[in-house]
N, C-alpha and C positions, 0 to 999 in steps of 0.2 A: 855481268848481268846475264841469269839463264834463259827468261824470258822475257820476252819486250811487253811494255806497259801498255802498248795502242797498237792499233793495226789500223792500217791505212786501207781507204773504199774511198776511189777518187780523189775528192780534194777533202773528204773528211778523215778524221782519226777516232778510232771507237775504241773505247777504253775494254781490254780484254783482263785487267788484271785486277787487283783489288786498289792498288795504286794509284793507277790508273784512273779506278773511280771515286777515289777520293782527291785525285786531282780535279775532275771532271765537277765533282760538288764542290768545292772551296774555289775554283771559277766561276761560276753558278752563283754559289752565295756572296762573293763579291759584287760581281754584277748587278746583284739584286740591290745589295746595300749603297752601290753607285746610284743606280738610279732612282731609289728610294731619295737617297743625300739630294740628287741633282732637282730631283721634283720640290724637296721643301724649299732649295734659296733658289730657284728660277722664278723672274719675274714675267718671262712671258713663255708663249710654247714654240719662239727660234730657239729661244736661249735654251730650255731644256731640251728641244732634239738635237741640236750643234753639241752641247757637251756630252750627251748622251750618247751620240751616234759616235763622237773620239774616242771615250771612255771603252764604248762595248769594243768597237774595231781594236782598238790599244791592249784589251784582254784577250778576247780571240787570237791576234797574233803572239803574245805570250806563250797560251795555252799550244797553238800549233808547234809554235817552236819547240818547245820542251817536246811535245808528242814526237816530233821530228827526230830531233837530237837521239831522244832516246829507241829509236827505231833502230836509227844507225849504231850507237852506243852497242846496242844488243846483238847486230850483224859480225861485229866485228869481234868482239871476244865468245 
């Protein structure tokens, strides 16, 4: 790997590559499509922020991860 896919600003990762941002959108559009899902069979609003607030946290650290990994992936060769 020549060039790394995110660059790290604090605790976020900002996508520098095209990769990058199409990872950065297909988390996005998942997310959307979670909470979209979670709004139609929620019968109250615990129930959708509780699933809601797992779902996004449970992506978000996905998406960090790999942004991570591949930081380091790219220091190293």
């Amino acid at each position: 790997m020549k060039q790394p896919w995110f660059k790290r600003n604090g605790i976020f990762f900002i996508p520098i590559s095209f990769i990058g941002w199409v990872i950065l959108l297909c988390g996005s559009a998942y997310a959307i499509y979670t909470v979209i899902g979670l709004n139609n069979s929620s019968h109250s609003v615990s129930d959708f922020v509780r699933n809601s607030v797992f779902s996004l946290v449970l992506i978000d650290a996905i998406y960090s991860l790999v942004a991570y990994l591949t930081i380091r992936i790219s220091k190293l060769f």
